[in-house]
BAFILUM-154375 format. One record per residue: x, y, z of N, C-alpha, C in turn; residue in one letter; residue number from 1. Coordinates in Angstrom, 2 decimals. Example, Ala and Ser with C-alpha at 12.3 -4.5 7.8 and 13.67 -1.06 7.14 Angstrom:
2
(site (13.19,-5.69,7.80),(12.30,-4.50,7.80),(13.20,-3.30,7.80),'A',1);
(site (12.85,-2.25,7.08),(13.67,-1.06,7.14),(12.90,0.03,7.87),'S',2);
***
This chain:
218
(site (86.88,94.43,60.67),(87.45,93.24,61.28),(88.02,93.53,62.65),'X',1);
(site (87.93,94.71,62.41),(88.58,94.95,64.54),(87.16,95.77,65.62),'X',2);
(site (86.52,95.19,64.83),(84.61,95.32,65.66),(84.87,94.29,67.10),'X',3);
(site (83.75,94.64,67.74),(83.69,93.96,68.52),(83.76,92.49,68.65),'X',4);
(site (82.73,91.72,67.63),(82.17,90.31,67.19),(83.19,89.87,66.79),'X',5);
(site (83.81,90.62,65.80),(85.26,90.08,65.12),(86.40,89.85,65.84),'X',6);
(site (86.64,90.43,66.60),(87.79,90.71,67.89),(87.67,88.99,68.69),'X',7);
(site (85.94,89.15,68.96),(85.38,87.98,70.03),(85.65,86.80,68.86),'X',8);
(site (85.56,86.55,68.00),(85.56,85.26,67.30),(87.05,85.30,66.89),'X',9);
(site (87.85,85.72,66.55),(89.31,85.88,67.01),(89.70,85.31,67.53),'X',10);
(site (89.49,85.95,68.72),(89.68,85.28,70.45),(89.81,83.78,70.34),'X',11);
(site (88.15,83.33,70.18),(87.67,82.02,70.38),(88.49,81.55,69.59),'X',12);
(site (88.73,81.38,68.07),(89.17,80.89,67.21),(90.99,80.42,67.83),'X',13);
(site (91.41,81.62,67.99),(92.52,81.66,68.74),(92.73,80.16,69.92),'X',14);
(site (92.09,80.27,70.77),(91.66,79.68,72.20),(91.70,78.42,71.70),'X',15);
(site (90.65,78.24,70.59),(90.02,76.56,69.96),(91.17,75.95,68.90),'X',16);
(site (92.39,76.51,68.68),(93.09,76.31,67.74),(92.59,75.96,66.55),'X',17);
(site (91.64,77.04,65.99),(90.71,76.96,64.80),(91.50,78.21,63.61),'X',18);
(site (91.51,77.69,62.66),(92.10,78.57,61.43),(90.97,78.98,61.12),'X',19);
(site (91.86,80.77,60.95),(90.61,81.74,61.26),(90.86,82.96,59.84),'X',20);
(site (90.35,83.65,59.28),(90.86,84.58,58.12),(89.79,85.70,58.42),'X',21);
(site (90.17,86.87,58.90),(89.03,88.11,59.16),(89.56,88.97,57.82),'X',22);
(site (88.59,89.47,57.70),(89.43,90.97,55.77),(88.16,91.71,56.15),'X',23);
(site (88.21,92.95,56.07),(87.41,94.16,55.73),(87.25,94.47,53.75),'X',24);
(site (86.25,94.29,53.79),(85.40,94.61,51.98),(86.56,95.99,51.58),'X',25);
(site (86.85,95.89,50.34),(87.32,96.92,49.47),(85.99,98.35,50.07),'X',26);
(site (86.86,99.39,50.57),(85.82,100.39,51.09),(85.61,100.20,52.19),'X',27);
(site (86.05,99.49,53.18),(85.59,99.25,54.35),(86.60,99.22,55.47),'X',28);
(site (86.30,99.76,56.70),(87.70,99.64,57.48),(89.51,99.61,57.06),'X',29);
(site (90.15,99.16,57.70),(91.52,98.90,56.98),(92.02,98.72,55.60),'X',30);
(site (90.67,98.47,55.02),(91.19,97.80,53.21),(90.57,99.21,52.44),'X',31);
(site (91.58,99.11,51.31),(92.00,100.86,50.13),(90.54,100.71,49.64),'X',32);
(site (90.26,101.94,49.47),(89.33,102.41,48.48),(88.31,103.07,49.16),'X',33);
(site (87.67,103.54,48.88),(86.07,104.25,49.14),(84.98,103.62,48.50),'X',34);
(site (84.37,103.50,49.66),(82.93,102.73,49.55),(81.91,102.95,48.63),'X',35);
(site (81.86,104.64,47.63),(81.00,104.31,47.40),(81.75,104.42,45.51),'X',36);
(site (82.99,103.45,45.75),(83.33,103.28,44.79),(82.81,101.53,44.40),'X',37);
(site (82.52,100.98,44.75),(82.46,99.50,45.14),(80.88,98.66,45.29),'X',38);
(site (80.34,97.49,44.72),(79.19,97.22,44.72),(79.10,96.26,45.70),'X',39);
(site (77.73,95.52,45.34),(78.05,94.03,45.71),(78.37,93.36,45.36),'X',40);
(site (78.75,92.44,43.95),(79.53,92.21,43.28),(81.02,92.39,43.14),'X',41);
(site (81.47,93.15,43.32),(82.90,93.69,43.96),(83.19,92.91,45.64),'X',42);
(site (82.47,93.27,46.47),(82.56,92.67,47.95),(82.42,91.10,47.73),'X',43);
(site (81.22,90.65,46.84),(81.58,88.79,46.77),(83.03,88.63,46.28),'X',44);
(site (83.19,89.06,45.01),(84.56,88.74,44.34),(85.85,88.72,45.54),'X',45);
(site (85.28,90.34,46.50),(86.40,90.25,47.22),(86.52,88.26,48.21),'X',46);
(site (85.23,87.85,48.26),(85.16,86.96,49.24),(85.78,85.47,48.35),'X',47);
(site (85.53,85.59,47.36),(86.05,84.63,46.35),(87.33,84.24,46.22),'X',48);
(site (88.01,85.76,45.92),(89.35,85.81,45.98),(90.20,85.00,47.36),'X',49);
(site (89.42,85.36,48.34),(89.93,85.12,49.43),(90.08,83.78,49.71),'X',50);
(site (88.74,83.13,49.68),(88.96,81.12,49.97),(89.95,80.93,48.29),'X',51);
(site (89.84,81.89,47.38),(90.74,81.35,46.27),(91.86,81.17,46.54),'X',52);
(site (92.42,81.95,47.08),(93.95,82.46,47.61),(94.71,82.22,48.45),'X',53);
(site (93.77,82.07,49.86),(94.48,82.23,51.11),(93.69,81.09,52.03),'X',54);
(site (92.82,80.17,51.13),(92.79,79.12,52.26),(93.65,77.84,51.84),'X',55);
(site (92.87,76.74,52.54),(93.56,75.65,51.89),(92.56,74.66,51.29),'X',56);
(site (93.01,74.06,50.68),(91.74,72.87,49.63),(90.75,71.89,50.55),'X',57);
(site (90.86,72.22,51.97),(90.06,72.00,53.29),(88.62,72.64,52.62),'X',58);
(site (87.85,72.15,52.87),(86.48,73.31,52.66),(85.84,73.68,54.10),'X',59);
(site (85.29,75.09,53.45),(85.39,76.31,54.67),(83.92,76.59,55.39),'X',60);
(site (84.30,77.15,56.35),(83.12,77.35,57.19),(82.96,79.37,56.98),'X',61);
(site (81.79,79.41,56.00),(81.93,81.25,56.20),(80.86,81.50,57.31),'X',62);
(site (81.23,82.89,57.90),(80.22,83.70,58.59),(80.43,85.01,58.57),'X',63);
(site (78.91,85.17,58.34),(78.61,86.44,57.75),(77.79,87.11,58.61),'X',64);
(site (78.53,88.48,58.32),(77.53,89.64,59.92),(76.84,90.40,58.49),'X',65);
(site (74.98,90.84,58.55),(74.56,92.27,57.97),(74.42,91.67,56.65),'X',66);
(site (75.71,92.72,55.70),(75.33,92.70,54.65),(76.21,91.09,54.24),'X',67);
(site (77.39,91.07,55.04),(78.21,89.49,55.34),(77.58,88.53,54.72),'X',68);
(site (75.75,88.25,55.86),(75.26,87.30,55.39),(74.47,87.31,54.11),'X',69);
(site (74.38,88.12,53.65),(74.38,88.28,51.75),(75.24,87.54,50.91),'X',70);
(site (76.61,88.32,51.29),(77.73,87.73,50.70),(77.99,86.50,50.74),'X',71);
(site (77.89,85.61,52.24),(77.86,84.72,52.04),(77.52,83.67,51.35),'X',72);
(site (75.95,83.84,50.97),(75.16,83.24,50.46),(75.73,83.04,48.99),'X',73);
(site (75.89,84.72,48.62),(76.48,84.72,47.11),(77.38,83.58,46.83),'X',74);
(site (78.22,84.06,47.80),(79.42,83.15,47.64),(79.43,81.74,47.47),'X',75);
(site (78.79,81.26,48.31),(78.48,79.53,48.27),(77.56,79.10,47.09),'X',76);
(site (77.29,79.92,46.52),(76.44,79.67,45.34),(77.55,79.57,44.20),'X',77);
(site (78.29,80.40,44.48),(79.82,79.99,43.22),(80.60,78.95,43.40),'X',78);
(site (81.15,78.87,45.17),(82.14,78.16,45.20),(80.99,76.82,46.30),'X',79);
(site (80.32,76.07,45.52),(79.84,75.38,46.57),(80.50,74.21,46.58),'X',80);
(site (81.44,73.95,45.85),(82.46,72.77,46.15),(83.13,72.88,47.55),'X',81);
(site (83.56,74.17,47.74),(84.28,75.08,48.77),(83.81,75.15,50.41),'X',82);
(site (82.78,74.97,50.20),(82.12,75.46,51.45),(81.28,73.93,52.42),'X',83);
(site (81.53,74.16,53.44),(81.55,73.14,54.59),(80.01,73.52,55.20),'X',84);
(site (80.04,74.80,55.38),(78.87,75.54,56.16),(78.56,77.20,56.13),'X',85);
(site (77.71,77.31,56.53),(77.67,78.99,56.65),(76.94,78.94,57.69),'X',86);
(site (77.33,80.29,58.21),(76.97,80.78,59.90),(76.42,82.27,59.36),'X',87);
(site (75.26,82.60,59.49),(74.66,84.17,59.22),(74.30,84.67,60.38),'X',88);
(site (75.09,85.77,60.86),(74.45,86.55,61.96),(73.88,88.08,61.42),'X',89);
(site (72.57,88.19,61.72),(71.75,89.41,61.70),(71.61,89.40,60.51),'X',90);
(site (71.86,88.31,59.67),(71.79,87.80,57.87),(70.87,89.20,57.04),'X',91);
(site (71.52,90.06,56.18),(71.21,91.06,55.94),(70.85,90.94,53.79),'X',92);
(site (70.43,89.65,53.21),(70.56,89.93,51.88),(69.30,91.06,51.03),'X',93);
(site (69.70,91.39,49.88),(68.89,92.29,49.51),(68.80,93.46,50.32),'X',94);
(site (69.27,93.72,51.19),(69.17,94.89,51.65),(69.14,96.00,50.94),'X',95);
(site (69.70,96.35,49.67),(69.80,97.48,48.81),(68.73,97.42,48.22),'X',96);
(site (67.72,96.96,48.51),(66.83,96.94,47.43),(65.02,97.26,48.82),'X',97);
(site (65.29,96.34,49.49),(64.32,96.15,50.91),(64.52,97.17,52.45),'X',98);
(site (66.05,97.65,51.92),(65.95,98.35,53.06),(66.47,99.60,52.48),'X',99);
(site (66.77,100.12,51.54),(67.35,101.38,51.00),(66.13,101.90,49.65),'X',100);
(site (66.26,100.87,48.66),(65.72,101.75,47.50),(63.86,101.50,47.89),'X',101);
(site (63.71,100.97,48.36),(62.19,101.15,48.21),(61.77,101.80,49.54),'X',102);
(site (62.62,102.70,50.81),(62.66,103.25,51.50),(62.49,104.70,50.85),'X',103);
(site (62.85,105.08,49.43),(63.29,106.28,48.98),(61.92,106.92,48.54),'X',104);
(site (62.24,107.93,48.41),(61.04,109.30,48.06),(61.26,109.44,46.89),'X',105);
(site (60.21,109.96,46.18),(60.09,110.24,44.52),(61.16,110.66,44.28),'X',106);
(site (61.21,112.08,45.04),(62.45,113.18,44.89),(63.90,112.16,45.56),'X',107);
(site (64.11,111.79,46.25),(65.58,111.18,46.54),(65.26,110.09,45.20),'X',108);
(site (64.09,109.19,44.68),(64.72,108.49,43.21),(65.05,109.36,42.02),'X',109);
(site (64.64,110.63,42.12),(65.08,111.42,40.84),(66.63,111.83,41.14),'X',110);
(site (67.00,112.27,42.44),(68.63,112.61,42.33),(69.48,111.85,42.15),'X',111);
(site (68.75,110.47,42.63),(69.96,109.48,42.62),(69.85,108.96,40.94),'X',112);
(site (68.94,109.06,40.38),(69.38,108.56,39.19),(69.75,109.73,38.01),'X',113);
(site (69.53,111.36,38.31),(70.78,112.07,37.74),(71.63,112.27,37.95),'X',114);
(site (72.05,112.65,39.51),(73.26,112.59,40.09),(74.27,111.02,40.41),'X',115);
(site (73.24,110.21,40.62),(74.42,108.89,40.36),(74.93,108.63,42.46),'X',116);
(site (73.99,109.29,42.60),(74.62,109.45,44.58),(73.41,110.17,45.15),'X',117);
(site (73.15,110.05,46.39),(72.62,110.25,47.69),(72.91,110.58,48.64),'X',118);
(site (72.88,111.52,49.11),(72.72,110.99,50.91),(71.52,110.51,51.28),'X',119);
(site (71.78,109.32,51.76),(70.96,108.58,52.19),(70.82,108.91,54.24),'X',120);
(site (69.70,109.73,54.36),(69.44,109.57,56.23),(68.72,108.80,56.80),'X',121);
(site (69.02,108.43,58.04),(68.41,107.64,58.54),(67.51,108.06,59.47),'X',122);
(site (65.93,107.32,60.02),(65.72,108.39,60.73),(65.36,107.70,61.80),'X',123);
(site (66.26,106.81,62.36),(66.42,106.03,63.35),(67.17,106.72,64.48),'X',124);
(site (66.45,106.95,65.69),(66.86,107.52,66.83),(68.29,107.23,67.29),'X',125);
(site (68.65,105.82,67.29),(69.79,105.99,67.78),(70.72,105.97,66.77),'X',126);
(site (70.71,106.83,65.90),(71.63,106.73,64.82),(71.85,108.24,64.64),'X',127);
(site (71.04,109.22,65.42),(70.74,109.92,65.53),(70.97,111.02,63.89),'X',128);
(site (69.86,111.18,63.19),(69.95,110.93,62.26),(71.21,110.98,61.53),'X',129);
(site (71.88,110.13,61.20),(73.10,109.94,60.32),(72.77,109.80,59.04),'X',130);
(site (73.77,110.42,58.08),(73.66,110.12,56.56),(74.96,109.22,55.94),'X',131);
(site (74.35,108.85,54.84),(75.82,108.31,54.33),(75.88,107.96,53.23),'X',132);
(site (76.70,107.63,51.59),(76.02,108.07,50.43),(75.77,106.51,49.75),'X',133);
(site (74.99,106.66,49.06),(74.10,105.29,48.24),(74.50,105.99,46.67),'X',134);
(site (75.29,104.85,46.19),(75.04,105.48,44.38),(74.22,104.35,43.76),'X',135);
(site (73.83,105.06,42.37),(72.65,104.58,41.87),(73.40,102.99,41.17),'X',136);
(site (74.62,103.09,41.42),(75.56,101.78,40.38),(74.98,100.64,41.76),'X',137);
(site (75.20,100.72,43.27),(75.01,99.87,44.59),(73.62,99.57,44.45),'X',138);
(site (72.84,100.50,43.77),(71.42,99.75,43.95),(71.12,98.97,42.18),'X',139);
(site (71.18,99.23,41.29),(71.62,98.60,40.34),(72.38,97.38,40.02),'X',140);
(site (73.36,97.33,41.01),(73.91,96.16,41.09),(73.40,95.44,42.04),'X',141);
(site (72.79,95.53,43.41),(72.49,94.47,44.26),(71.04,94.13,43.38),'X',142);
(site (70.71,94.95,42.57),(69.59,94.33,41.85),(69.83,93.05,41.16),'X',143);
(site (70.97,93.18,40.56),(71.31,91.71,39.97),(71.66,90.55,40.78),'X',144);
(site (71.80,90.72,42.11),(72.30,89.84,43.43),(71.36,89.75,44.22),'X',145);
(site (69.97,89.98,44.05),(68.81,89.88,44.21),(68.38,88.26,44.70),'X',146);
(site (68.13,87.68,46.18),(68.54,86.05,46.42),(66.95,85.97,46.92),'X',147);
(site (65.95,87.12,47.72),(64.61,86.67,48.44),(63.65,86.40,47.57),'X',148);
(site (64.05,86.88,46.33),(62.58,87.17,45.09),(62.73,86.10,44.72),'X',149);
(site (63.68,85.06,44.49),(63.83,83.83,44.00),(62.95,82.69,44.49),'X',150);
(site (62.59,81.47,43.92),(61.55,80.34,44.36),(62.53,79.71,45.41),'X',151);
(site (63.71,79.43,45.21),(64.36,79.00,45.72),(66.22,79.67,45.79),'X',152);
(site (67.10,78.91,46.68),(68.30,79.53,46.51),(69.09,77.72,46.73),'X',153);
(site (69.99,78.13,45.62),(70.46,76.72,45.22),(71.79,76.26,46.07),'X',154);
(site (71.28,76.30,47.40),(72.74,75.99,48.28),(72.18,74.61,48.97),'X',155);
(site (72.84,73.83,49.30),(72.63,72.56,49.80),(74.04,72.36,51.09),'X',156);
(site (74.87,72.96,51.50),(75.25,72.55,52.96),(74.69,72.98,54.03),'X',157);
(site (74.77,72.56,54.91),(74.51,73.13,56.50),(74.34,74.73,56.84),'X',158);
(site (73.44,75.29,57.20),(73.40,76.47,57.68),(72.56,77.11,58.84),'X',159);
(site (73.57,78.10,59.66),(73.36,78.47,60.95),(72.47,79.61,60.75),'X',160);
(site (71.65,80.11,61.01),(71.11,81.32,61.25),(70.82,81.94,62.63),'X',161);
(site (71.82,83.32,62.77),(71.48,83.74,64.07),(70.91,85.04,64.45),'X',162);
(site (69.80,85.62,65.06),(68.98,86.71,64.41),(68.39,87.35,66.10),'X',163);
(site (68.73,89.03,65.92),(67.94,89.01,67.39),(66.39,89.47,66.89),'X',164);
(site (65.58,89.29,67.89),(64.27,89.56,67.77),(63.83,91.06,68.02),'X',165);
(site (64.85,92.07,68.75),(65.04,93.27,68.62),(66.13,94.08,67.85),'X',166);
(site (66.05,93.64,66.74),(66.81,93.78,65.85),(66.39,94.79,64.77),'X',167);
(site (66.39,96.08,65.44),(65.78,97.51,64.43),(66.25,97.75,62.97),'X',168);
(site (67.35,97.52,62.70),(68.34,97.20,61.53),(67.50,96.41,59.91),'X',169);
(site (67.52,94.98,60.54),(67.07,93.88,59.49),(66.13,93.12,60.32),'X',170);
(site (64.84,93.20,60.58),(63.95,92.13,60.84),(64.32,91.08,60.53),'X',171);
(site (63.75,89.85,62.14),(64.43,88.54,62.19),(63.84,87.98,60.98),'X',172);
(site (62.55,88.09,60.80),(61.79,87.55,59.63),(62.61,86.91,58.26),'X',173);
(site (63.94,88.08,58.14),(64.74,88.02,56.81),(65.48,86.61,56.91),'X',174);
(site (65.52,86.28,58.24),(66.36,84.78,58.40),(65.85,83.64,58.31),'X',175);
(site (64.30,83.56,58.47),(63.29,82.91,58.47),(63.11,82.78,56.72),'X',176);
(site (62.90,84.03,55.87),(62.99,83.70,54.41),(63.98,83.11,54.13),'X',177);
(site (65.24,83.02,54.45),(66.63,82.57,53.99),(65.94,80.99,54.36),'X',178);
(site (65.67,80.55,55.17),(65.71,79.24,55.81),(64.39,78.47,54.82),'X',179);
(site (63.74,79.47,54.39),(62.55,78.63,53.62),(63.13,78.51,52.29),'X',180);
(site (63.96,79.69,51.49),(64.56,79.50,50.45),(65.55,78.66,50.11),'X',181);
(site (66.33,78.53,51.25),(67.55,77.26,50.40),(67.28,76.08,50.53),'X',182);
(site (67.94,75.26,49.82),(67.58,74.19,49.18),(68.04,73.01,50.48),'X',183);
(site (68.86,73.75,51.68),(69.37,72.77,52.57),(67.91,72.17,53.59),'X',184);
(site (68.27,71.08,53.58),(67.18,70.69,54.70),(68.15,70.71,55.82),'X',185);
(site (69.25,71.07,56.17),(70.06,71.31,57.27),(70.09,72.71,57.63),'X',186);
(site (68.99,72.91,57.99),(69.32,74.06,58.26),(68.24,74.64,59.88),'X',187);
(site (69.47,75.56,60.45),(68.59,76.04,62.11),(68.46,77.48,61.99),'X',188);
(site (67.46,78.07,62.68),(67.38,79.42,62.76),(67.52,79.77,64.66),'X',189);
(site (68.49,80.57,65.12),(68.34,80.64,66.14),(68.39,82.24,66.57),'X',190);
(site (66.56,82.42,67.33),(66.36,83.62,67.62),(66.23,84.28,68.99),'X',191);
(site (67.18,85.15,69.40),(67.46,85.45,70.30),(66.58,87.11,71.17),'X',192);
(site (65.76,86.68,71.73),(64.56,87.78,71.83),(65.40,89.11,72.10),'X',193);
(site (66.48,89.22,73.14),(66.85,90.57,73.59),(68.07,91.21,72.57),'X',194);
(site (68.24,90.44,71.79),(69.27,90.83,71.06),(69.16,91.51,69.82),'X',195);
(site (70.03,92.98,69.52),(69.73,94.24,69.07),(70.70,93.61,67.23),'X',196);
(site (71.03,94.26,66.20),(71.14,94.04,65.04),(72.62,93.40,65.30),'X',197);
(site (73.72,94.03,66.22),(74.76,93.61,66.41),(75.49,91.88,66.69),'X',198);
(site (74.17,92.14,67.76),(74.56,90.94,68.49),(76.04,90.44,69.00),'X',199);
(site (76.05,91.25,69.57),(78.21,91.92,70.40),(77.79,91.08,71.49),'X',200);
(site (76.27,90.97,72.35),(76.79,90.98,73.77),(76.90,89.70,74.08),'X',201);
(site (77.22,89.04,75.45),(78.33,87.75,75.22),(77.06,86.72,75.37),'X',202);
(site (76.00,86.88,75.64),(74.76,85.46,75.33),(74.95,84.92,73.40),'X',203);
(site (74.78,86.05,73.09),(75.04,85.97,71.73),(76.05,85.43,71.47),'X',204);
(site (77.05,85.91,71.76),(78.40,85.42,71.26),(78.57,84.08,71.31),'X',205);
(site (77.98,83.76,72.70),(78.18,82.16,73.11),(77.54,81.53,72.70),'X',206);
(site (76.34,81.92,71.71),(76.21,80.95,71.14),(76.10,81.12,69.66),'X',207);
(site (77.14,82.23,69.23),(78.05,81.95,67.87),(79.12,80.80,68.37),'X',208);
(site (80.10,80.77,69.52),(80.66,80.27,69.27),(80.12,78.54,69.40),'X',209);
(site (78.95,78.31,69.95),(78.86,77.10,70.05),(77.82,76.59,68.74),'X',210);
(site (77.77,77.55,68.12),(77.86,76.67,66.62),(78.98,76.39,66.17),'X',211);
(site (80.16,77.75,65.89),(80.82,77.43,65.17),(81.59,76.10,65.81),'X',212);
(site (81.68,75.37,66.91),(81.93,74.30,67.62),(81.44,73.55,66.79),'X',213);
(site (80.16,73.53,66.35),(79.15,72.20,65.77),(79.78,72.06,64.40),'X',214);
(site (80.68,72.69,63.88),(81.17,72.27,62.19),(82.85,72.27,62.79),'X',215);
(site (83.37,72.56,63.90),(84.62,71.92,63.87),(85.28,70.74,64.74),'X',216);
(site (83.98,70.44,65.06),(84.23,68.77,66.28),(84.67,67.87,65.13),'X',217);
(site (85.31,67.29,64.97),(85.47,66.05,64.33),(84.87,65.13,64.51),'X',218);
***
């Protein structure tokens, strides 16, 4: 929550006198625990808890960065009384399954399912290969949170999709399935050719914030 994007929608939020709630996932930045104590299932709940708790009986506008726009999705599928809209940037669902486990080698599926963990590397240049650990419970469980394999996804409000077209991370494509799967006929995909998985730099930004404008005009 003290990323770049997050900082910038802050800001705006700040500026627009818009009620704003940023939280880092159990395992993640500022909030207790270790990551690879924690699923996906755990990270929705965390998102649940949150409009449970700490908003108000207003219904909400989520946005979701990566794996975010997963969660999101999850989420509005529980609380869809709750929810006003969703905003997905670089919308990342299934990823544990499309971008991790069927990435894996015979030998990395045999350790991870005696050992229960991975290092998982990447062998993406500018990541220069980095590792970082995957347990066999994170891919097991996003199996059950599984939203692209579906005929459909049973959400019906408004939704933003924002996706760069150089986006090495999650192919824009994944935003394009989201948009054929839910059930909203309100729904935009907006793809931004020069823009990398982040989408930090301020073309982008400006026009996160001029959606999130489009669900708080009165």
């Amino acid at each position: 929550m003290n990323g770049t994007k997050a900082t910038a929608i802050y800001q705006f939020c700040k500026e627009n006198d818009i009620a704003l709630i940023l939280f880092d996932y159990l395992g993640h930045g500022d909030s207790s625990g270790n990551f690879i104590d924690y699923t996906i299932s755990d990270w929705c709940n965390n998102c649940i808890k949150v409009i449970n708790e700490l908003t108000t009986n207003s219904k909400q506008i989520i946005i979701g960065s990566s794996m975010g726009g997963w969660l999101m999705l999850l989420t509005a599928l529980q609380l869809p009384e709750k929810i006003l809209a969703l905003i997905g940037i670089s919308s990342a669902p299934d990823f544990t399954e499309d971008l991790i486990f069927q990435q894996l080698s015979n030998k990395q599926m045999e350790i991870l399912i005696s050992h229960g963990i991975i290092d998982f590397a990447s062998s993406k240049e500018e990541y220069h290969n980095c590792t970082y650990q995957i347990t066999n419970n994170l891919i097991l469980d996003g199996k059950k949170n599984l939203l692209l394999n579906k005929e459909n996804i049973d959400i019906e409000c408004p939704i933003r999709l924002l996706h760069g077209m150089n986006d090495r991370d999650v192919p824009y494509y994944t935003s394009l399935k989201i948009a054929e799967k839910v059930k909203s006929n309100d729904v935009k995909v907006h793809l931004i050719k020069s823009a990398e998985h982040n989408m930090s730099d301020d073309y982008s930004l400006n026009v996160l914030f001029y959606t999130i404008k489009e669900f708080c005009v009165n």
